[in-house]
C-alpha positions in Angstrom: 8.5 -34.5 32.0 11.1 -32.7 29.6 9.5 -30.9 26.4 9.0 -33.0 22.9 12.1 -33.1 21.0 10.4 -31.5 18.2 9.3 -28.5 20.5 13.2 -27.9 21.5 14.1 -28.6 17.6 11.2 -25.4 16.8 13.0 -23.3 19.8 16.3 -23.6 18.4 15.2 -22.7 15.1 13.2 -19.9 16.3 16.5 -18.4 18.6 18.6 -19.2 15.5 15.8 -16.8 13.5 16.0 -14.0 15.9 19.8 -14.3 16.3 20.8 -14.0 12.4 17.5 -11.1 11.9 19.6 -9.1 15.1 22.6 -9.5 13.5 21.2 -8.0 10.0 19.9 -5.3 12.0 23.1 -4.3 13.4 24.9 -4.6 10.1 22.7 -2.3 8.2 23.5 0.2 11.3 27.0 -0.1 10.9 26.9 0.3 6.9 25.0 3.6 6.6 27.1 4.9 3.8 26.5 1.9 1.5 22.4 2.4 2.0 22.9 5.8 1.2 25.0 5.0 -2.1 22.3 2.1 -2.9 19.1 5.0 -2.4 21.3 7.0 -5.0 21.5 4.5 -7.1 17.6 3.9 -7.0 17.1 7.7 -7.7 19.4 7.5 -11.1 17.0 4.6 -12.0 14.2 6.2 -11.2 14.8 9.4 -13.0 15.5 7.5 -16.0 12.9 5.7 -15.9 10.0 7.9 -15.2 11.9 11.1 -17.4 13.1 9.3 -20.2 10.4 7.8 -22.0 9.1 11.7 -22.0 11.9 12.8 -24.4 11.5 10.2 -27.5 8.3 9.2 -29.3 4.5 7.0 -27.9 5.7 3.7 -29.1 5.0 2.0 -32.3 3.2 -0.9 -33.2 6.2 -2.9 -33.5 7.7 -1.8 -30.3 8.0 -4.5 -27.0 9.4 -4.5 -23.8 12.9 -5.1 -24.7 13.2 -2.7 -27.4 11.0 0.6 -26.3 11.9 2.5 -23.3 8.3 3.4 -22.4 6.8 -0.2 -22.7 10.0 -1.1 -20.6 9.5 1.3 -18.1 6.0 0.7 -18.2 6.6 -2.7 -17.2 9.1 -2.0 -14.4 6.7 0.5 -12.6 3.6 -0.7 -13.3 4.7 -4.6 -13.5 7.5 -4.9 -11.2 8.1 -2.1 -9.1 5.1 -1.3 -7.1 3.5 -5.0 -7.1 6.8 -6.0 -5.8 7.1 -2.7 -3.4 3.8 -3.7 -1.8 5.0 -7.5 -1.5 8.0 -6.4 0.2 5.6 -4.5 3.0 4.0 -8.5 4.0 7.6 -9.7 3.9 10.0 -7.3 5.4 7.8 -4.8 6.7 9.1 -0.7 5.9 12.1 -2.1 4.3 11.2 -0.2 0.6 11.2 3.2 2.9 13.9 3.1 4.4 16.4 1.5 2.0 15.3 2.4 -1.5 12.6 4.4 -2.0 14.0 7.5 -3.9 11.5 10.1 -2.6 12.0 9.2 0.6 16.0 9.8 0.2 15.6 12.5 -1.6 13.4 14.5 1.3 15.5 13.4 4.0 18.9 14.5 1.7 17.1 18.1 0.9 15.8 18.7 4.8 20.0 18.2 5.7 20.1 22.0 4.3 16.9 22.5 4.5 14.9 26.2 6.6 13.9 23.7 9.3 10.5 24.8 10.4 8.1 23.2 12.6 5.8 21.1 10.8 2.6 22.9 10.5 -1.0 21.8 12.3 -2.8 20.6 8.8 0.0 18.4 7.7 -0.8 16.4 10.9 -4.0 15.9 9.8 -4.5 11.8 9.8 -6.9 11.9 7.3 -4.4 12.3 4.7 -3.1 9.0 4.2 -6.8 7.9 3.0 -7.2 11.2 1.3 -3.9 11.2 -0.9 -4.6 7.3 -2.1 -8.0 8.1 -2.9 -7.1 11.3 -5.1 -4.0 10.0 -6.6 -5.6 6.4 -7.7 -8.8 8.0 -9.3 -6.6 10.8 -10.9 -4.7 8.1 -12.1 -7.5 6.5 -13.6 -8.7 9.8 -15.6 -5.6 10.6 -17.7 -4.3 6.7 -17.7 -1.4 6.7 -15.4 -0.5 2.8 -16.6 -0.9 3.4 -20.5 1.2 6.9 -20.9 4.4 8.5 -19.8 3.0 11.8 -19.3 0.7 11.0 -16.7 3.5 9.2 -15.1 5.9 11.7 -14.8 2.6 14.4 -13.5 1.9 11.6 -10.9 5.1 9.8 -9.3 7.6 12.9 -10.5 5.1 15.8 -8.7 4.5 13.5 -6.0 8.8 13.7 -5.8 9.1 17.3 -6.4 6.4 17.7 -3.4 8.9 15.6 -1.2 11.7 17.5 -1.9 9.9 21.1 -1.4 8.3 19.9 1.6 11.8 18.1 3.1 13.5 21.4 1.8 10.6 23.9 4.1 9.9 21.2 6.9 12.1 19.1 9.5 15.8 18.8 9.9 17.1 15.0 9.0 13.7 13.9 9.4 11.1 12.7 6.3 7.9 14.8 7.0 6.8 14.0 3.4 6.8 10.5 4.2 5.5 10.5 7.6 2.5 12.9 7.0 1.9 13.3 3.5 3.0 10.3 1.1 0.2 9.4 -0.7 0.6 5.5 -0.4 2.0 6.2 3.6 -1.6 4.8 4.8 -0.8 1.7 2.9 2.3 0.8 3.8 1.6 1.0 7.0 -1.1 -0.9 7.4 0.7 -3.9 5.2 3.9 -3.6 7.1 1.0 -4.7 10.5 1.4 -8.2 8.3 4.9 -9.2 8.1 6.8 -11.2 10.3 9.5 -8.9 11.8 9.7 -5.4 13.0 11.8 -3.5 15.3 11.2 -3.9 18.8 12.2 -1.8 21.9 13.2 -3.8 24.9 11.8 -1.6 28.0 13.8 -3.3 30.8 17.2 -3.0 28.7 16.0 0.7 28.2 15.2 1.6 31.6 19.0 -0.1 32.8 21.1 1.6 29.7 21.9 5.2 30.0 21.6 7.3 26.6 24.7 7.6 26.0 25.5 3.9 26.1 24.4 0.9 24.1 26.0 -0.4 20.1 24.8 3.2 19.1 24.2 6.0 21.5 22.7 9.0 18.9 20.0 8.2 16.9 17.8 10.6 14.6 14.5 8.9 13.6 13.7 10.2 9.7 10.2 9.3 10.0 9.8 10.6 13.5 9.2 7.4 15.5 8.9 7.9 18.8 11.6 5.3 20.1 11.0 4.0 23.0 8.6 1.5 23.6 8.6 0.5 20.2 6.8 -2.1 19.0 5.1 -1.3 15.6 6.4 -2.0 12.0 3.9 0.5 11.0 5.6 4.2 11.1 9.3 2.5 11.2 10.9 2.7 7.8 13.5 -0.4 8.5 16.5 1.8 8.0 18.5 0.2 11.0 19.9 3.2 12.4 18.4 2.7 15.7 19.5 -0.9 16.2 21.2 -1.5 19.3 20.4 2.3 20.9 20.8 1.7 24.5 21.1 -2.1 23.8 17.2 -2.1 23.8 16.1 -2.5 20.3 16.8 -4.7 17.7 15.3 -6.2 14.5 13.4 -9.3 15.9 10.9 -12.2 14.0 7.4 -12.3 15.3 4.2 -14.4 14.1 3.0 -12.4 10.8 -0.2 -10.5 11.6 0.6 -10.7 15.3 0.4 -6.7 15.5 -2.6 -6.9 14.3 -4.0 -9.4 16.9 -2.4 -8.2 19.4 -2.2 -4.1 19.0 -5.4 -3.6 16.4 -7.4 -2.6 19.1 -5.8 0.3 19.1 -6.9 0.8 15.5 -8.5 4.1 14.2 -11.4 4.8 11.9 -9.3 6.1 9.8 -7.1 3.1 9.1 -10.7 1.2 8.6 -11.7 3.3 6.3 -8.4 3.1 4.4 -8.7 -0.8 4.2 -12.0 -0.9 3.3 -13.1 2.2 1.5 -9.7 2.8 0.4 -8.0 -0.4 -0.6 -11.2 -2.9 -0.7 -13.8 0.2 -2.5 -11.9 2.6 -4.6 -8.8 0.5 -5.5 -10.6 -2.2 -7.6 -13.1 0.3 -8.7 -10.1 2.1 -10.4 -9.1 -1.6 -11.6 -13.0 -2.5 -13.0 -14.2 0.0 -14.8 -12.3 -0.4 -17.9 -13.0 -4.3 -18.6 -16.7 -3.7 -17.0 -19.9 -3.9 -19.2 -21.6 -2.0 -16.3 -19.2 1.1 -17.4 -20.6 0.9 -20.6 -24.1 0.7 -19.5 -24.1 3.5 -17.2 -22.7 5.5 -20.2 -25.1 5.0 -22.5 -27.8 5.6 -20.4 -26.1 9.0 -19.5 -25.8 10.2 -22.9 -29.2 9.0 -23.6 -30.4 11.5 -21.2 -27.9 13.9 -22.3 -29.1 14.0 -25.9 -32.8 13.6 -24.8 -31.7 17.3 -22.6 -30.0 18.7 -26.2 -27.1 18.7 -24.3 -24.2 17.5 -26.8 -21.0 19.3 -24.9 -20.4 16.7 -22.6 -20.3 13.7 -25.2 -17.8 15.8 -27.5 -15.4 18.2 -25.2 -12.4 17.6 -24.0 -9.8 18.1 -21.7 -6.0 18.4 -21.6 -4.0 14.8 -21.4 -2.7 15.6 -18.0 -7.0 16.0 -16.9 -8.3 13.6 -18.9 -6.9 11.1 -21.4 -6.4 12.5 -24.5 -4.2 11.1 -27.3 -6.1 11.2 -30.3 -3.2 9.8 -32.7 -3.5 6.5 -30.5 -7.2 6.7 -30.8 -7.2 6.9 -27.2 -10.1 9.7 -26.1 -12.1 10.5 -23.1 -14.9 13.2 -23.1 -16.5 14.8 -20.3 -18.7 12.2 -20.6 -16.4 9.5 -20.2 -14.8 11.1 -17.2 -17.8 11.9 -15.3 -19.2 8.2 -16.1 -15.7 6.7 -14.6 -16.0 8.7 -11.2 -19.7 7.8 -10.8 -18.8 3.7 -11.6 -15.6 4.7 -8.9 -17.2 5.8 -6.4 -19.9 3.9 -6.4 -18.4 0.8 -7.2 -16.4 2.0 -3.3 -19.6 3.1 -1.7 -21.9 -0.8 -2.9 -18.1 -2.8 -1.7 -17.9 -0.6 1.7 -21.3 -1.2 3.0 -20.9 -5.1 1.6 -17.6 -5.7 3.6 -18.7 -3.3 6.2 -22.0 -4.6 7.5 -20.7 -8.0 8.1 -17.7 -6.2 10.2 -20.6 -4.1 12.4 -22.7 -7.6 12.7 -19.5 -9.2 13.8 -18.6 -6.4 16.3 -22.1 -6.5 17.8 -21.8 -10.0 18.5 -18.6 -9.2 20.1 -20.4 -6.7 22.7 -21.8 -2.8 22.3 -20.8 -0.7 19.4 -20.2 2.6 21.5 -17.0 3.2 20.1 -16.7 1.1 17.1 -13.4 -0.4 18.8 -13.9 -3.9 17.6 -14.9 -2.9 14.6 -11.7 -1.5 13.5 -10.2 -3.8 15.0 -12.2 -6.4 12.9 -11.6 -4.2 9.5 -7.7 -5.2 10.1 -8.5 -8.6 9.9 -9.2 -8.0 6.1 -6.0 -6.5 5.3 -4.5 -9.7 3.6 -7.6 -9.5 1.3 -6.7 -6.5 0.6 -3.5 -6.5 -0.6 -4.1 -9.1 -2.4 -6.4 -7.7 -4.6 -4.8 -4.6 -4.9 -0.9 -6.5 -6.0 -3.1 -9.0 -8.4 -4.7 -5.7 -10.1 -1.4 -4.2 -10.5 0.3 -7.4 -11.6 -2.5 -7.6 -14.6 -0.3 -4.6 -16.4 2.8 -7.3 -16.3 0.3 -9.5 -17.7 -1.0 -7.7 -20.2 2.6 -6.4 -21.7 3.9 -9.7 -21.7 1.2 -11.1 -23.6 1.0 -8.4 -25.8 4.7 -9.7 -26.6 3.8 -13.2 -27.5 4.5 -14.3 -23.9 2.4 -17.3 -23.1 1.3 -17.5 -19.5 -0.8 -20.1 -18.9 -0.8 -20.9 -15.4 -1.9 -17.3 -14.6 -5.3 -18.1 -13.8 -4.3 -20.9 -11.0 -2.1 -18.7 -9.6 -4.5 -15.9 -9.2 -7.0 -18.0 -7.5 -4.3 -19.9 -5.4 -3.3 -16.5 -4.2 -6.6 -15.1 -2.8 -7.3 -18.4 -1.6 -4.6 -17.8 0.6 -5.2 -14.3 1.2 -8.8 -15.2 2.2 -7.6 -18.3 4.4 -5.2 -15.5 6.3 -7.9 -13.4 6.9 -10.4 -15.6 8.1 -7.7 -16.8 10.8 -7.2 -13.3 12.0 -11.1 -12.9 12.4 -10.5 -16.0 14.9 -8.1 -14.4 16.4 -9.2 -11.3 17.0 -12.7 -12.8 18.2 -10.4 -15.0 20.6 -9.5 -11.5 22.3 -12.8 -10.2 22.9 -15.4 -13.5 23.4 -15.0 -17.5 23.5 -16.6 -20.2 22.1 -19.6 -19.7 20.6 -19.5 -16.2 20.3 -16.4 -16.1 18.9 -17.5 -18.7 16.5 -20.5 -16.7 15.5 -18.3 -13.2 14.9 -15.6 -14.9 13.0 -18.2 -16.2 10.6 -20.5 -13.4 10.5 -17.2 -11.5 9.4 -16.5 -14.1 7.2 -19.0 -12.3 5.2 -16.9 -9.2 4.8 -14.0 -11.5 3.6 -16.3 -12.7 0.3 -17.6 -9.0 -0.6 -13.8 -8.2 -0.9 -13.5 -10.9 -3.2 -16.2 -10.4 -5.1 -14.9 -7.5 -7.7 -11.8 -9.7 -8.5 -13.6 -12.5 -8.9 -15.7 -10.3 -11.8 -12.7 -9.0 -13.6 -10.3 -12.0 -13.6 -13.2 -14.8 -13.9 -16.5 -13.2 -15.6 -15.8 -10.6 -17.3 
């Protein structure tokens, strides 16, 4: 009996997919020169933008985003830039890496002339992906990354000048910054699991083509992907240069989350601790503490103590802007007090989420079979990733928000959306937690896992739910 009609209707569609997504991977091989000349062109922007509002004076009260180059760039970094960076991850994969991010081009550029030496033992380290995001998002927090230029500039421009050094001292052509050390790496990484195409090695083309033949015959990796067998979007930036080497790889579709289902079994604790420490814990900590009447509890009752002790220091020092916020003509302070109260509501706002998402994970995974090596579990904790980015885009989109609003923008239908999005989010989720059940148990078991993780899904909604609905 011959297929449905609409079945060969969904093939055609899908060959037609694959055929045009081949075809973009072999142009962007072929027109090198012109991503080079379009990274440049990101890194005059981004110079601009994160130097310039550093020469003139804080805006006025008067100022707006059209008119003031700090609210304006503000609203590109904070508003546009990385929600929209992070989008780009579920969409395209890698594709910010390897075609416009400036740090990355600039690395890669400086390691050209660079000494070339082998990159050392603690740089490999693979806690440094969770490390770096945690550091550089509660830093963030202390001296108010998304309020000041100053901050800015300490943040994203040392986080540049550290590429550069490190491309200048390690590698030759390659991006060891970005492979090893970026601070948002982890992130990408994980997101770019989600999207629905990647490149992919074909192994029987590879074993039948010699090096030397094939569209493109030499091929340097930047962020040292090991080439063959390749079937990850996670490590590969998207820059193209590889498509068609020995006719065995090319940019091809795939059903989003599929890596996760079908390779997060090879997941490691430290990707689980990224996505749900680090993403799910810290990351709307950070976002919380400023709108949460918690903070201000946990404050007073500190300098209650305090002053009870006759210790007064704590409530009256301070610290340098680029430690601790400190712009006292904006009326914008924070003591020693205030810092130390924002790392305790932080961290254990992080530690009360990760043991909330996390023990419905580890009842999940026992239901799935024995816990020896936490396998499932990580592979579980994937699962959770559109949850995650979610949150962590929605958090970032409250700065556009908030500037547009302060401009007289009305934006009614932000509400709906919010809640349309992690309705979504969650819906994603919860069908990877089928999924990955489906790989490890059937029927009732599976059934039983997938809504015992369930769980996990509402702890990770819960803080977002606080700050966009109750507080």
């Amino acid at each position: 009996m011959p297929p449905p009609a609409f079945s060969a209707t969904a093939g055609r569609r899908h060959d037609a997919w694959a055929f045009r997504l081949a075809r973009t991977g072999d142009w962007l091989r072929r027109h090198q020169r012109a991503v080079r000349r379009l990274q440049w062109g990101v890194v005059i922007i981004y110079a601009v933008l994160l130097i310039g509002p550093n020469l003139i004076p804080l805006p006025g009260r008067s100022a707006h985003v059209w008119n003031d180059l700090t609210l304006f760039a503000q609203f590109v970094f904070w508003g546009i830039w990385w929600p929209g960076v992070l989008l780009s991850m579920l969409l395209f994969g890698r594709l910010w890496c390897g075609l416009l991010c400036p740090e990355g081009a600039l690395s890669e550029a400086v390691s050209r002339r660079g000494r070339g030496r082998a990159t050392p033992r603690w740089m490999r380290w693979p806690g440094w992906p969770f490390a770096a995001f945690v550091l550089t998002t509660v830093y963030g927090q202390l001296v108010s990354v998304y309020q000041y230029p100053g901050p800015a500039l300490v943040i994203l421009g040392g986080s540049t000048v550290a590429a550069i050094v490190v491309g200048y001292l390690y590698g030759r052509n390659h991006r060891v910054w970005c492979r090893y050390l970026c601070p948002v790496n982890g992130v990408f990484g994980l997101l770019a699991k989600l999207a629905p195409m990647h490149y992919g090695a074909d192994m029987e083309a590879w074993a039948r083509t010699a090096p030397d033949q094939g569209r493109t015959t030499q091929v340097t990796c930047a962020p040292l992907v090991p080439l063959r067998g390749l079937d990850s979007a996670s490590g590969c930036h998207m820059c193209g240069r590889c498509a068609g080497f020995r006719d065995a790889i090319e940019l091809r579709p795939r059903a989003p989350g599929s890596e996760v289902v079908q390779r997060g079994g090879l997941a490691t604790r430290w990707e689980s601790l990224l996505t749900i420490t680090g993403l799910m814990g810290v990351a709307p900590g950070a976002f919380l503490w400023s709108a949460s009447p918690w903070f201000i509890a946990i404050k007073l009752q500190l300098a209650s103590w305090l002053v009870d002790a006759g210790i007064l220091w704590p409530l009256q020092a301070r610290l340098p802007w680029w430690l601790l916020t400190d712009y006292p003509g904006r009326n914008d302070v924070m003591t020693v007090l205030d810092g130390a109260t924002l790392l305790i509501f932080v961290f254990a706002a992080a530690g009360v989420l990760t043991l909330a998402i996390a023990a419905p994970l580890l009842v999940a995974a026992r239901i799935l079979g024995p816990l020896r090596d936490l396998r499932r579990f990580h592979h579980l904790a994937l699962a959770l990733l559109p949850v995650a980015a979610c949150g962590v885009i929605l958090g970032l989109s409250a700065q556009t928000v908030t500037l547009l609003r302060a401009d007289g923008v009305a934006l009614p239908w932000v509400p709906e959306a919010r809640a349309t999005a992690l309705a979504l989010a969650s819906s994603w989720s919860v069908v990877l937690l089928w999924q990955i059940a489906g790989r490890y148990a059937r029927r009732s078991r599976r059934a039983i896992a997938a809504l015992a993780g369930a769980g996990g899904i509402i702890a990770g909604l819960s803080p977002w739910l606080l700050l966009f609905w109750v507080w």
